[in-house]
matplotlib code that plots the C-alpha trace (Angstrom):
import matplotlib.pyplot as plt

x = [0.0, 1.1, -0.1, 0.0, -1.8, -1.4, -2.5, -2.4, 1.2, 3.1, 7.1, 7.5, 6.0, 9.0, 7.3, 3.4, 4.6, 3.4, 5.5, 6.7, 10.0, 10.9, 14.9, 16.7, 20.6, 21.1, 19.9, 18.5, 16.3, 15.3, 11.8, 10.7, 11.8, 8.3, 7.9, 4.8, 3.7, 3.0, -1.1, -2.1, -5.3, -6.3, -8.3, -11.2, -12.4, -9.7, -9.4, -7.3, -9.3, -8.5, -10.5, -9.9, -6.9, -5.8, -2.7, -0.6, 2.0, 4.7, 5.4, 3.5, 4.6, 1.6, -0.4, -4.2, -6.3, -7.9, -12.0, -12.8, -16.4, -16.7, -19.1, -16.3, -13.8, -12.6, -13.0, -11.2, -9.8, -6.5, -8.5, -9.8]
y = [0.0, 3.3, 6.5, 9.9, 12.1, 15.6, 18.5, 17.0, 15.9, 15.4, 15.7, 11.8, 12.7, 13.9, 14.7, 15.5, 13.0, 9.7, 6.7, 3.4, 1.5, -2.0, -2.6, -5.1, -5.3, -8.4, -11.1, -13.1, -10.2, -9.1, -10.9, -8.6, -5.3, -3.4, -3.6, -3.4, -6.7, -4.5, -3.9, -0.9, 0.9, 3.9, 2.8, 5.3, 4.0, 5.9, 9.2, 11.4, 11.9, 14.9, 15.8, 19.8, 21.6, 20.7, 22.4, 20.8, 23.5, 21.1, 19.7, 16.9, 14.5, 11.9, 11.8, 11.9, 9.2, 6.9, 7.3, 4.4, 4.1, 0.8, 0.4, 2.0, -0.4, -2.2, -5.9, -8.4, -6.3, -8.9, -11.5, -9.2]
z = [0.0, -0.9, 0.9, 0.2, 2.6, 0.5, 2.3, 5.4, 5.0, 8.6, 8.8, 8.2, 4.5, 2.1, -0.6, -2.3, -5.3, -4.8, -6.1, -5.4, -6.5, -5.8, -6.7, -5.9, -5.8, -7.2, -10.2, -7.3, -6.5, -10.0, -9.8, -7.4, -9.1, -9.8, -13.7, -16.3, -14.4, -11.6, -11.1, -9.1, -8.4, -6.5, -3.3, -3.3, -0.2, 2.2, 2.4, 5.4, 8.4, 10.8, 13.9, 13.6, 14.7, 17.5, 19.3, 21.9, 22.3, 21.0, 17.6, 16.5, 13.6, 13.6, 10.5, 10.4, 11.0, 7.6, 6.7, 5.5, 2.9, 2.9, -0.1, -1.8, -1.5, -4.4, -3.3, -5.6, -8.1, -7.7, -9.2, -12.7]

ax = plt.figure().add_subplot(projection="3d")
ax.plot(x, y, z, "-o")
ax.set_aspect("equal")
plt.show()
């Protein structure tokens, strides 16, 4: 799963970009490396979750919590 929380990006969150790379080092590895095998979809179903600001006086490098809409969830796309 990759997650990019966009506006509501927290100090653990490099970047707005969202990517993902699998690399291995070696030949043994190579069968992993992400490739045009690779299937991916975009999970409708969460979206970032925040209660309101909140201030604790301190820094605070959690993310928000995930909303989940379960009717939206894209059950067995793996098996199209």
């Amino acid at each position: 799963m990759v997650w990019n929380y966009g506006e509501h990006i927290t100090l653990s969150q490099m970047t707005y970009k969202t990517g993902f790379l699998l690399q291995g080092n070696s030949e043994a590895e190579e069968a992993a490396n992400t490739d045009q095998s690779w299937r991916v979809i975009r999970n409708e179903a969460f979206t970032p979750f925040r209660f309101g600001p909140i201030s604790f006086n301190t820094c605070c490098v959690a993310g928000p919590g995930d909303k989940i809409d379960a009717a939206q969830y894209p059950r067995g796309w793996k098996k199209k």
